[in-house]
Every structure is written in C-alpha cells, then in structure tokens.
C-alpha positions in Angstrom: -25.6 -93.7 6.7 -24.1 -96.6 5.1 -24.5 -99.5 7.1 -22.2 -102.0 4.6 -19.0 -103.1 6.9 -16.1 -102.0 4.8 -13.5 -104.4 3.9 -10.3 -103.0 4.3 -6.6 -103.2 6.0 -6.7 -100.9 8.8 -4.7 -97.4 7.6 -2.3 -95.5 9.7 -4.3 -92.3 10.9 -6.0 -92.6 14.8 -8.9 -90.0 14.8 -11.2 -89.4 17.6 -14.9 -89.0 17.3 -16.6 -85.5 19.4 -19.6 -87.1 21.7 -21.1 -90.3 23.5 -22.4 -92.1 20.2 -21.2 -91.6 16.3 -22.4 -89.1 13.9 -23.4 -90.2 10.2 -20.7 -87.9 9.2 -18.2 -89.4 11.7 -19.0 -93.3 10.6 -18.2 -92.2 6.9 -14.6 -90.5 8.0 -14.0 -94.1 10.1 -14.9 -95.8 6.3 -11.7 -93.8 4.6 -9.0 -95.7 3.8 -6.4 -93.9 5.5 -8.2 -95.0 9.1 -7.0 -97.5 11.2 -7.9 -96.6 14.5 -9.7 -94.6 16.8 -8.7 -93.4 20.5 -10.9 -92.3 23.1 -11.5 -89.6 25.8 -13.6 -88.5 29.0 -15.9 -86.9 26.7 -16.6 -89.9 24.8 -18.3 -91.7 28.3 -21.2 -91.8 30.5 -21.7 -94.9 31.5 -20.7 -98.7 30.7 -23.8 -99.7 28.6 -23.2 -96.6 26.8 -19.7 -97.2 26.1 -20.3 -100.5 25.1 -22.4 -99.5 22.4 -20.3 -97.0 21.3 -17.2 -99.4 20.7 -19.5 -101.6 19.1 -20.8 -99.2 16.4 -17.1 -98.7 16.0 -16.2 -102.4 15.2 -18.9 -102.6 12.8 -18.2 -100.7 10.5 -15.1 -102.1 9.3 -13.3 -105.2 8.7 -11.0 -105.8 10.3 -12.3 -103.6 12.9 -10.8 -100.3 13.8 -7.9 -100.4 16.5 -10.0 -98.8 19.4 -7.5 -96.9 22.1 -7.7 -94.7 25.0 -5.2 -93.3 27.6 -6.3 -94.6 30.8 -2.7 -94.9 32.9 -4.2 -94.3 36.2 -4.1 -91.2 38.3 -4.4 -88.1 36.4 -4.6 -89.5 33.1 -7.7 -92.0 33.5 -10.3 -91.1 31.3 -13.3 -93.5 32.4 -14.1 -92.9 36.1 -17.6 -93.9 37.3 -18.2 -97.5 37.2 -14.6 -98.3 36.8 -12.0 -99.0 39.5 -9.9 -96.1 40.2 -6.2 -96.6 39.5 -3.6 -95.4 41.6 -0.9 -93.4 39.8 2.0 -95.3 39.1 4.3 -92.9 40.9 2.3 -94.5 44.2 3.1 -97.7 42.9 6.7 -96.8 43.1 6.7 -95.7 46.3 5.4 -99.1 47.7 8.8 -100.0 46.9 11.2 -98.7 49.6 9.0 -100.6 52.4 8.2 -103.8 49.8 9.7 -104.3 46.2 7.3 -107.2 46.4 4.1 -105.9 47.2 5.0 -103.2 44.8 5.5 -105.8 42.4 2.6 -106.8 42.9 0.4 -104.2 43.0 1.9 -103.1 39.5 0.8 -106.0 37.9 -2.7 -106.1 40.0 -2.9 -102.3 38.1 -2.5 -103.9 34.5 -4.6 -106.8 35.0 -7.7 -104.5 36.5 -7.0 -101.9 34.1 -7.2 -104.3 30.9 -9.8 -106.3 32.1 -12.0 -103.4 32.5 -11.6 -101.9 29.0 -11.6 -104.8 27.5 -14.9 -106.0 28.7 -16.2 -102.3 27.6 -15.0 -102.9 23.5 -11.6 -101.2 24.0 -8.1 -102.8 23.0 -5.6 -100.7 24.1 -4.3 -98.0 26.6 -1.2 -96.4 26.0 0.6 -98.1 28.8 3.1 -98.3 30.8 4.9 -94.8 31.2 8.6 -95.8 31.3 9.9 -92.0 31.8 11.6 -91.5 34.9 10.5 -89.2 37.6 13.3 -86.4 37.6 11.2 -84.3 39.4 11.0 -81.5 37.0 9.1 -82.3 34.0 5.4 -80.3 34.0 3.8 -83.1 32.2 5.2 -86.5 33.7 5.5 -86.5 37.6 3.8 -89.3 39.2 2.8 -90.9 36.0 6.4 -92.3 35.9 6.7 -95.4 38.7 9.6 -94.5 39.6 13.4 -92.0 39.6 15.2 -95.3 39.4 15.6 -96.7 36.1 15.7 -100.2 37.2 13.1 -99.9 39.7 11.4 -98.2 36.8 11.6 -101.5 34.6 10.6 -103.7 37.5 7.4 -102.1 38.1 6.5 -101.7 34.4 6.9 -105.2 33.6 4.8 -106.5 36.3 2.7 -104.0 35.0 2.6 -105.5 31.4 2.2 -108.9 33.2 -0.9 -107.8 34.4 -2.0 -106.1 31.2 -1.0 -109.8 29.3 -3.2 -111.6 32.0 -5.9 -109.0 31.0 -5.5 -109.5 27.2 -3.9 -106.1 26.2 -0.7 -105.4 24.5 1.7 -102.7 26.1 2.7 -100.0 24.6 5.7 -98.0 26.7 5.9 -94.4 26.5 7.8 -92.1 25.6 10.9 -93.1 23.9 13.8 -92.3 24.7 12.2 -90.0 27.9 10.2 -87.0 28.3 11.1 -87.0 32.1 13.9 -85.0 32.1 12.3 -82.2 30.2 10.7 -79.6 32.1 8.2 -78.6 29.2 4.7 -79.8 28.8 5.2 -81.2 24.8 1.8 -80.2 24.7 1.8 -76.4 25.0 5.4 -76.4 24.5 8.5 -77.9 22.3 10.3 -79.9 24.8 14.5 -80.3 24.8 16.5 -82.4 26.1 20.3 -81.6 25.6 21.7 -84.4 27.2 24.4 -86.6 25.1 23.2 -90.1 24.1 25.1 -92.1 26.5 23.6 -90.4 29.9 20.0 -91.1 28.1 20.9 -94.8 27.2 22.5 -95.5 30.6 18.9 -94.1 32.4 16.0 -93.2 30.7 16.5 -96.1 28.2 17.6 -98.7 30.3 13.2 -100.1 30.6 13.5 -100.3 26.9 16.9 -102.1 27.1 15.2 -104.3 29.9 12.9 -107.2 29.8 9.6 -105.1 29.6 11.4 -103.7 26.7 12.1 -106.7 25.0 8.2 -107.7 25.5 6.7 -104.3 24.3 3.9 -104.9 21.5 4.0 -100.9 20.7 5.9 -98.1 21.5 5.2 -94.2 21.1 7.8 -91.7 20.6 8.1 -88.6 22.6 7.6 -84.9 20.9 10.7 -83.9 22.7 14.0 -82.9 20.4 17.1 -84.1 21.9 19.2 -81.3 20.1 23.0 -82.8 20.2 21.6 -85.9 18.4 19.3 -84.7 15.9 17.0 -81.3 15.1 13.3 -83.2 15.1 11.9 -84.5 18.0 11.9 -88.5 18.4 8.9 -89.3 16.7 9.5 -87.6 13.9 13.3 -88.9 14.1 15.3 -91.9 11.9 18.3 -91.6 14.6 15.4 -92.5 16.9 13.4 -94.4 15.7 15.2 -96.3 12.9 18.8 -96.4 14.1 17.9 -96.6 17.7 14.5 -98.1 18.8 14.4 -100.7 15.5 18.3 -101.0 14.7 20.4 -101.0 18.3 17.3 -102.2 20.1 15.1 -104.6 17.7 12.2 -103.5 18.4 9.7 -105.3 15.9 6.4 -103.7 17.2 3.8 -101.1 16.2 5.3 -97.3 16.7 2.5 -95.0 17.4 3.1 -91.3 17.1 2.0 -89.2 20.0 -0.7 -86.2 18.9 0.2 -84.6 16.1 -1.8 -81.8 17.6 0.8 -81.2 20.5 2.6 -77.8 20.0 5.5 -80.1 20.6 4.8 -81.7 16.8 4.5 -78.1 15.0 8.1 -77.8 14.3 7.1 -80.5 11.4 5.2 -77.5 9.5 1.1 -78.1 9.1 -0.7 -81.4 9.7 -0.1 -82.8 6.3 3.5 -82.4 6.6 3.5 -83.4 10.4 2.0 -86.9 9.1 3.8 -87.5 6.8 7.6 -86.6 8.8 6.3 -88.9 11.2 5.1 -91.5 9.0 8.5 -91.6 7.3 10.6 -91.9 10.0 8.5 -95.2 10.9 5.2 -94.8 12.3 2.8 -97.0 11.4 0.3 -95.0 13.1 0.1 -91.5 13.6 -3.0 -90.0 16.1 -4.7 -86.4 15.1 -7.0 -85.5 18.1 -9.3 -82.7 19.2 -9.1 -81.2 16.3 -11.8 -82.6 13.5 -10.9 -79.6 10.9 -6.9 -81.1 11.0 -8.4 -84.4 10.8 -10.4 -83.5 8.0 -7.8 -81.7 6.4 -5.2 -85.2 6.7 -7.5 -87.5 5.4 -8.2 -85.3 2.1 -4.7 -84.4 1.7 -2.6 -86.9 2.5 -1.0 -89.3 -0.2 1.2 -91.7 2.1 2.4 -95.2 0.4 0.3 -97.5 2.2 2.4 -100.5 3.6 1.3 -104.4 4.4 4.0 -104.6 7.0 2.4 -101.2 8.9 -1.1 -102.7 8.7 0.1 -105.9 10.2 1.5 -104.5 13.0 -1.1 -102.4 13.8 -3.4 -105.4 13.4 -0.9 -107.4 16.1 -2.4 -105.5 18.6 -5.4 -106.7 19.2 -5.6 -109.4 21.8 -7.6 -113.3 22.8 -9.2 -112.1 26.4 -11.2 -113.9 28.7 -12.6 -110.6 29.4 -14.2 -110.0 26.2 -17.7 -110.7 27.6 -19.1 -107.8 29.7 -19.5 -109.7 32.7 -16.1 -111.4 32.8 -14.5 -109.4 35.2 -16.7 -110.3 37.9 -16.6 -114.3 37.4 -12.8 -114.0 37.8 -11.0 -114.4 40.5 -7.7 -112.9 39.7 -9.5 -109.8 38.6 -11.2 -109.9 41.9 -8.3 -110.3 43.9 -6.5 -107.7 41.9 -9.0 -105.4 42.0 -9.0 -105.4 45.9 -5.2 -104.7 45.8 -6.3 -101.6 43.8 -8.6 -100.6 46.0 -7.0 -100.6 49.3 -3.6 -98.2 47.7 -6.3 -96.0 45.8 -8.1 -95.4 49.7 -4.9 -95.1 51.1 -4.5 -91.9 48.8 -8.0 -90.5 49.1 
C-alpha cells in the first residue's frame, strides 16, 4: 500500500468500504480522484477503539480528508449500537408533544447533541439527519423515522434537533426532499410515486424546508421518489427539483447529496454510469454508491463528470469545529451529560 496522503479536492462519489479495517485494495479506490467521501454501516463496527482507527486510516490518506458519513437517525436506522447511547426514534420524540411541546423540544435537541457528540468523538462528520418526511402513516419505509404527521410540529422538532447537532459540531442534512412520506413504496426495493400536484406538497411536506430548520440546512438529500404530474425522474435526479425548486424558489446554498444510487428507486436512470451522471447533472455534488463494490468499481473507471470547485467546496463545508473531537470529550461535558440522560430515560420508557 501506498502510504503518501494524496493531495486532492475531495470528488463527488461516496463509496463504502466491506469490513472493520481497510483493505490495500480499498485505500487505493479512496486515492481516486473521483472520491470525496465515504459512508458507513453496522458492518463496518465492533467496538469504539476499533472504529476510531478505522476513521482514522480514512483521514489519512487524503488531504483534505474524505467526508466520512453514516446514517445513524435513531430507532431503526442506528447503525453503531454497543457503546453508544441508544436513540429513541424520532416518531417518539413527536409524540412527547401532545402532553409537552417543550419537553419534546427538548428532548429533540438532547437527540442531536448526544447523537453528534458521539460520532464525532469516534472520527465521523456526518449523519444524514434529520428526517423531515411526514408520518402519513402509510409509507413502508418512513414511519416513526418522521417526528411527526404535522408539518409544523414536524419543523419544530427538527430544528431543535439541528440545534443539538450544531452544539455537537455536525452539519444537518434534512431528508428527503420534497417527501417520501406519502408514498407507500420502499424506494429501495421499489420506484416510489407520488401523484400529488405541487401545491398540496409545498403547503405540507415542504413546509420544514420552507421553515427555519430549512433555512439553516448545511445539506440536503433528495428522495428516489417520481412525483409524476411534475416531472418523469425522481427528485434527485430532477432540475424542477432540485434546480427550480430546492436552489431557485427556496435558496438553498448547501451540499445536495444523492440518496443510493443502488436503490431500485434510482434504476429508472439506466446503469450506474448513467445513474451518476443524471444525478450529478441535475446538481448533486455528491452522489453515494453502496453495497455494491462491482458498481462502484465500475463508476469510478467509467465515469468522466466535469469536476467542479464550487461542488468540492460544498462538500468540504461540511465538516465541522467540535469540542468533541477528542475521544473523551463527551464525558467531560456537561451538556452532553445532561442530554444524554434525557435520552436515556425516553429510550427505557420504550424498552
């Protein structure tokens, strides 16, 4: 293996790596110069030391460093367990609020901070968080992931959410624009629609983006759901969506992410090449390939995308100053402490 750091600005694929510590082979694919970032799952953990020296083989081999990412909401989708504090699912969250919009309120942004300061302190810079779907109570894939039915409710909780993750030291990246909650398929075994017209979806599911947890968002990632009386591609593979609407009618200056481009909701694009590159076009700075090293391999030696300045800056912008950098942090800090108790106590209450 090379050990040399390459100098580099980071790219705009997301990869994943198979175990618990990086091959040769997967330290050379992390060199190419269509990498930017790598996101990780349950399988990549065992323990905290271990983790820790896993993100920190990461970092060195690049510089700037690779974006390092996980989804770790809480609930279902929390992909280091033992050693870290179980987080509630935010759909408990939301229910807090009907008997206390302010401990709810608080116990959102109790969620962030725990949840940031954790993977921070363990090498990691981002979780894809917060959900702003709405619970409609029939899609397969978002349920209790969502804080809440009420779109303004909704908001609340998710920006005390991103307080907490700001306290912390993470960016938030909201998920999934405009709304997966309203439709039923799982994006991804299936190709979600949503036939709705645009002004029921503005008026609900994107009132959080239209809110002040909107207007704070560092990132946002696009759902693989078409919404077919607006436009034939799903959202992240969209203009309408993500040119005319998220970065036109809303502003939005941030980092857009794509979601897997492994999802049977991103096939309609054609193969992984031309998945990347419909994605890339309709403005993502970074598009994620997981579970699937043969389609990452196949990207990375076949892709030809006009590598942008203004992408890589973005995707640099996410990287946080955190107090809870050092591994040991967490437990000099008080807030984190106090927080982590509130976590604690709804997380039993549901056991």
């Amino acid at each position: 293996m090379n050990h040399d750091i390459t100098h580099l600005p980071p790219g705009p694929v997301m990869l994943d790596v198979a175990g618990l510590a990086l091959t040769p082979a997967e330290a050379e694919m992390l060199r190419h110069p269509l990498v930017g970032g790598v996101i990780l799952f349950s399988r990549n953990y065992r323990d905290r030391d271990q983790l820790r020296a896993l993100t920190a083989s990461i970092r060195a081999l690049r510089a700037p460093s690779l974006l390092i990412a996980v989804d770790h909401e809480g609930g279902r989708v929390q992909r280091f367990r033992d050693g870290f504090t179980r987080i509630p699912p935010m759909g408990a969250i939301g229910r807090l609020w009907r008997n206390s919009p302010e401990g709810a309120l608080e116990t959102a942004e109790a969620a962030g901070r725990v949840l940031a300061a954790e993977l921070v302190a363990h090498g990691v810079d981002l979780s894809f968080a917060p959900v702003l779907d709405l619970d409609y109570g029939c899609s397969r894939v978002i349920g209790d992931r969502a804080f809440h039915s009420d779109p303004e409710i909704a908001a609340a909780l998710a920006d005390a959410f991103a307080d907490g993750l700001a306290d912390g030291g993470m960016a938030a990246v909201g998920k999934h624009f405009p709304g997966h909650g309203f439709a039923e398929a799982d994006s991804h075994v299936e190709i979600p629609r949503d036939g709705r017209a645009f002004e029921q979806i503005w008026a609900r599911d994107m009132l959080p983006y239209r809110s002040r947890v909107g207007e704070r968002l560092d990132g946002v990632m696009p759902a693989h759901v078409i919404y077919p009386a607006l436009d034939s591609q799903p959202a992240g593979f969209s203009r309408f969506w993500l040119q005319e609407v998220l970065r036109g009618r809303l502003g939005f200056s941030g980092t857009i992410f794509s979601d897997d481009l492994t999802m049977e909701g991103a096939t309609v694009a054609g193969g992984i090449v031309a998945r990347a590159s419909a994605a890339h076009e309709a403005g993502c700075d970074m598009v994620l390939v997981c579970n699937r090293p043969d389609l990452s391999a196949e990207l990375l030696a076949g892709w030809r995308p006009r590598l942008r300045a203004d992408m890589a800056a973005r995707v640099l912008s996410m990287r946080r100053d955190s107090r809870f950098v050092d591994s040991g942090a967490p437990d000099r800090d008080p807030a984190y402490a106090a927080s982590r108790r509130a976590v604690e106590v709804l997380s039993s209450a549901l056991a």
